[in-house]
N, C-alpha and C positions, 0 to 999 in steps of 0.2 A: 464708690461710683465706678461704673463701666466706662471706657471709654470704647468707641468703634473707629478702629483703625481701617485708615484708606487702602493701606501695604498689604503686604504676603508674608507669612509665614515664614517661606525661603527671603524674603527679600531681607526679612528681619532678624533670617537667622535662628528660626524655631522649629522643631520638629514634632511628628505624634511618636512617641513613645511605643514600645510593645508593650503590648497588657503585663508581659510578666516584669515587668520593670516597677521598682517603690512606688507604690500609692500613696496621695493622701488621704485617701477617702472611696468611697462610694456612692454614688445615687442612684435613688430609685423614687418609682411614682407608686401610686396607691387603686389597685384598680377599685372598680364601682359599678360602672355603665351594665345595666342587664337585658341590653340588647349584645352581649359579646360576652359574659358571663351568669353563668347559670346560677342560679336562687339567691339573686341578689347581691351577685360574687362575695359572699360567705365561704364557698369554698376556697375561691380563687385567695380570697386575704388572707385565710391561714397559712394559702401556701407561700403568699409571697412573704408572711410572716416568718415563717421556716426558714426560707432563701436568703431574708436581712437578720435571723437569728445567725445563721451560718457566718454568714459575711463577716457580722462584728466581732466574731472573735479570732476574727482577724485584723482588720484594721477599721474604723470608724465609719459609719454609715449613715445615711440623712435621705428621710423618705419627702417626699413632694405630697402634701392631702390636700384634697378640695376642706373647702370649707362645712360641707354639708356632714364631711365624713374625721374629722380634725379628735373629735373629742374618741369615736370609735376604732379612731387608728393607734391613739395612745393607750385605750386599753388593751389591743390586741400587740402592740406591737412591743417588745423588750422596753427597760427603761433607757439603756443604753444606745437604743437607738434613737437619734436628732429628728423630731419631725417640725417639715415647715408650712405652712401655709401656702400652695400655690394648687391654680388653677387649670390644669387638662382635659385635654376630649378623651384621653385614654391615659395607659400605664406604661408606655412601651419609651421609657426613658433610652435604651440604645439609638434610638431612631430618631425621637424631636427635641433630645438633650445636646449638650454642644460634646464637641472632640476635642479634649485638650490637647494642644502642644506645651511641649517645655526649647528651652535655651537650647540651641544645640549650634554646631562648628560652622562658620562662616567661612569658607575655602580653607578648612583647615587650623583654623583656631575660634575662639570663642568672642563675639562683641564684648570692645568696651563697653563699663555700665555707662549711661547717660550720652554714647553717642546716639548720632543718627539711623546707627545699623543698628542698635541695641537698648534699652532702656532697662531701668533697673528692676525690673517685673522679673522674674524664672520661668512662671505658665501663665498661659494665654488658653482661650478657646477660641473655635470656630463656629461658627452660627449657620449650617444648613440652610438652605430653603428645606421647608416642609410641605409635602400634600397627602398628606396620608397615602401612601405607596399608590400614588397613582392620579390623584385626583380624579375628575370625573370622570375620567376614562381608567376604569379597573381599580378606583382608589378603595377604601375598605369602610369608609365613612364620609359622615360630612355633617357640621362644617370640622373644621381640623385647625380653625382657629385662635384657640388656646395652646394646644400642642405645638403650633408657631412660634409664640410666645414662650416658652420653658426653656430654652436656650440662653435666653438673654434674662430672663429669672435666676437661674443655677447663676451664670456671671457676675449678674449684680450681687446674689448674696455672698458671692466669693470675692467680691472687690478685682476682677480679675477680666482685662480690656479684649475686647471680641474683636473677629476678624469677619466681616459679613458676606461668605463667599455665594457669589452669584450661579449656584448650580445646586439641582434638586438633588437631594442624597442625606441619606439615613445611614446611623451609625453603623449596622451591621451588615451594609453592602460593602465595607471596607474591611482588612485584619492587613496590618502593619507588623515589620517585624524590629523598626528600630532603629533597621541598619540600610535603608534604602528602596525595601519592596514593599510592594502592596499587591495582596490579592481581592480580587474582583471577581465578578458573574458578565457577563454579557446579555445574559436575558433580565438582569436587571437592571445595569447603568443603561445600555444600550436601550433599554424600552422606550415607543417613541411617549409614552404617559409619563416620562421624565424629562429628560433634556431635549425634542425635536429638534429643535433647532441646534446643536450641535453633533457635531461627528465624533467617533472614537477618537481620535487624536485631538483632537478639544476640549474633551473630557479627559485623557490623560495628562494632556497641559495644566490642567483644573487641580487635577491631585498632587500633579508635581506642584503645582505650586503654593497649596495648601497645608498635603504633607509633609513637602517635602523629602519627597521618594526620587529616587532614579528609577525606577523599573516600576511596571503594572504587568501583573502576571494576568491575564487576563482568560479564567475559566469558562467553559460552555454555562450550564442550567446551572441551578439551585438543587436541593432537596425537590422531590417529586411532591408536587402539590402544597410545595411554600406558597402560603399566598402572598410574598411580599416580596413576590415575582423573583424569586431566588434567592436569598440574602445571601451571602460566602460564608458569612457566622453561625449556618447551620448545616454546611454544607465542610469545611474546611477550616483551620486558622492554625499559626501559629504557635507550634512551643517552645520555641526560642527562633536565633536565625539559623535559616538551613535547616530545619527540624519542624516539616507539617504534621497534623493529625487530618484523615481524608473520613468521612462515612463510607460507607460499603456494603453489600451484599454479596453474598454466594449466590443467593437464587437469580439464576440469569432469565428465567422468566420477570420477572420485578420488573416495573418501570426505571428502579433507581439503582440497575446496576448498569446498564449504557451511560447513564449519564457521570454515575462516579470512575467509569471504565476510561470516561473518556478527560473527567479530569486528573486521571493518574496518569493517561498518555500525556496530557499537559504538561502536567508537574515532571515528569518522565525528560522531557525534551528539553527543558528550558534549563535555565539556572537562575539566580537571585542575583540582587545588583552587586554582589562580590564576586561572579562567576559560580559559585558552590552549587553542585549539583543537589539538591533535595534529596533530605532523608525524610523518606513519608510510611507513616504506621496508620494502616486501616483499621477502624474501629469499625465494630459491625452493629450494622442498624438495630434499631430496635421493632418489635412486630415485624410485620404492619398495624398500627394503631389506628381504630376508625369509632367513630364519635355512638355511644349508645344512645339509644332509643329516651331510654331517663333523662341521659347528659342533654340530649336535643329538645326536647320539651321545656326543662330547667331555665331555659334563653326566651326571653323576650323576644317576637318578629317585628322588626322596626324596617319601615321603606328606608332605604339608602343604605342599609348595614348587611355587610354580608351573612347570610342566614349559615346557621350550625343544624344539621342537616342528618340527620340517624345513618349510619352507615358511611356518609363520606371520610375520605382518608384525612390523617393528619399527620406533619410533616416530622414524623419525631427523629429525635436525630440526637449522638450524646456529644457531639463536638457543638453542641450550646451551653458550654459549659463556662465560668468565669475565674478568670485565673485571679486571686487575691495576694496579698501578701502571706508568704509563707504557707498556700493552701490553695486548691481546685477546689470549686462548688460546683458540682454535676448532678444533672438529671438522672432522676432513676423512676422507670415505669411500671412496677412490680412484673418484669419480663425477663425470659431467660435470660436475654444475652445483658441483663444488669449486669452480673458478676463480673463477666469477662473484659466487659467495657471500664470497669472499677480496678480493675488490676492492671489492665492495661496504662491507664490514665497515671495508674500510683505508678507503673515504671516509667513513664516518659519524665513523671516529677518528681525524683527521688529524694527530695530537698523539699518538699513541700506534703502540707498533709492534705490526702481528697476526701473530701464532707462530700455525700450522698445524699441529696433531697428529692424525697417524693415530689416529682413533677408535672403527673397528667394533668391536673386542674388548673394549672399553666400553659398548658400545650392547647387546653381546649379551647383558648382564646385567641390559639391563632403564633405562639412563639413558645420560649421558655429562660429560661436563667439570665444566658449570653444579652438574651433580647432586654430584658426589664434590666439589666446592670448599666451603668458606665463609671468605668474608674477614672478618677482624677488623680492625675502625677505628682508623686514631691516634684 
């Protein structure tokens, strides 16, 4: 049983983990819908099949299927991998799955087990509000009703008690490092199709007290033409503390080189909640990646779903990549700068092996890797 805590996270003495920190596990959802995936997402399931093949040889991984699709996800998918029974509007587990926290120091030491500051649990999750990046204003769907729902599913099957925080936000608007930071977008917390009613410093209170972070590095845009109004997990995240990975381009015609220009001036100026000034390695974009003529036809046009559109751009990016135990699962878009982007990745994680997966038929749905993961903490 779940239980739903009234407290905080900090109140409690719990923190979100850096991705690169021990896993238990991994989730993921099972996509379907063929208004946002082409011929039936046939292709989209092989690749997510790829993405939870990668995953499990690393640590343990448990897909979410609808019922419609239960029987055809266990032929497609590894035996090895755990599938459950649950029901979504979509696949994009980073985003309507919960954020786990684990145990962490209370002014400096650890709660007793069974006091009042502490209980004898180690992880917890958070429970988002959800509206599909936007709700009715600029949302990507509707309804987003089940996708509500999956948060507090993952927790009950984990026996593992939720914190029900009162602010709209999706997994991959956040990258934590562990040790006190968090980075963020502005043009997505800040949207007013998210929190209106509160201000920046309302929502930073939110996070601190969630994630329990001291510092919110707070970036300009997203990815150019994210449509999930910029997440920071396709944009930027975390390889350890003090150590970002940034997207980039050379071409200073591009849309997406003022905006990454300008979150290196960021990153540049500030420091993380230990003072350490940023060590930041730019990975360079991939294309520009824009949806073919086949690719768009392949999609169902459904009123209320954003249409896939022959020629429009997609936000490809290789810092959507998901850091596992002992291993990087990244994107790769059969494009020049694969290789470079692949070597790069193996030296920032020398300690860890990077698995390449073919990702555009992920990407064409609107995210990739980072987006459809969420790791759960030992």
């Amino acid at each position: 049983m779940s239980t739903i805590l009234s407290s905080t996270p900090r109140q409690d003495g719990f923190r979100m983990p850096g991705e690169f920190e021990p896993h238990a596990g991994c989730w993921m959802l099972w996509p379907e819908r063929p208004d946002n995936w082409r011929l039936g997402a046939k292709p989209a399931q092989r690749a997510f099949a790829a993405v939870a093949q990668a995953i499990a040889q690393l640590e343990p991984v448990t897909v979410g299927v609808s019922r419609a699709q239960f029987v055809n996800a266990r032929r497609v998918l590894p035996s090895h991998v755990r599938i459950v029974e649950m029901s979504s509007n979509d696949c994009w587990m980073r985003d309507c799955g919960p954020t786990f926290v684990v145990q962490s120091a209370v002014g400096g030491r650890m709660p007793s087990i069974g006091s009042e500051e502490g209980r004898s649990d180690t992880v917890r999750g958070i429970d988002w509000e959800f509206n599909a990046w936007g709700g009715l204003n600029g949302g990507l769907y509707f309804p987003w009703d089940q996708d509500a729902l999956v948060a507090q599913k993952v927790l009950e099957i984990e026996r593992l008690d939720c914190y029900a925080a009162p602010l709209v936000l999706e997994g991959g608007s956040i990258h934590v490092d562990g040790e006190g930071a968090c980075l963020t977008t502005e043009e997505c917390l800040l949207n007013p199709n998210r929190n209106p009613h509160l201000t920046q410093e309302e929502i930073e209170l939110h996070l601190q007290e969630y994630l329990n972070v001291e510092k919110v590095i707070w970036l300009g845009k997203g990815v150019y033409r994210d449509e999930t109004s910029g997440h920071v997990d396709n944009l930027c995240c975390f390889i350890r503390p003090g150590v970002v990975a940034l997207t980039w381009t050379d071409d200073a015609s591009d849309p997406q080189y003022e905006i990454s220009a300008d979150a290196y001036q960021r990153l540049s100026a500030t420091t993380d909640a230990r003072g350490r000034q940023f060590e930041i390695h730019k990975i360079h974009q991939p294309g520009p990646i824009t949806i073919t003529v086949e690719e768009s036809q392949g999609v169902d046009v459904v009123k209320g779903t954003l249409p896939r559109k022959a020629g429009d751009r997609l936000a490809g990016s290789y810092i959507n990549f998901y850091i596992a135990n002992g291993g990087v699962v990244m994107p790769v878009f059969d494009d020049p700068h694969d290789q470079a982007a692949i070597e790069i990745l193996q030296k920032l994680f020398p300690d860890r092996t990077v698995v390449a997966v073919p990702a555009r038929e992920i990407l064409l749905g609107g995210g990739d890797i980072h987006c459809l993961t969420q790791q759960q903490p030992c």
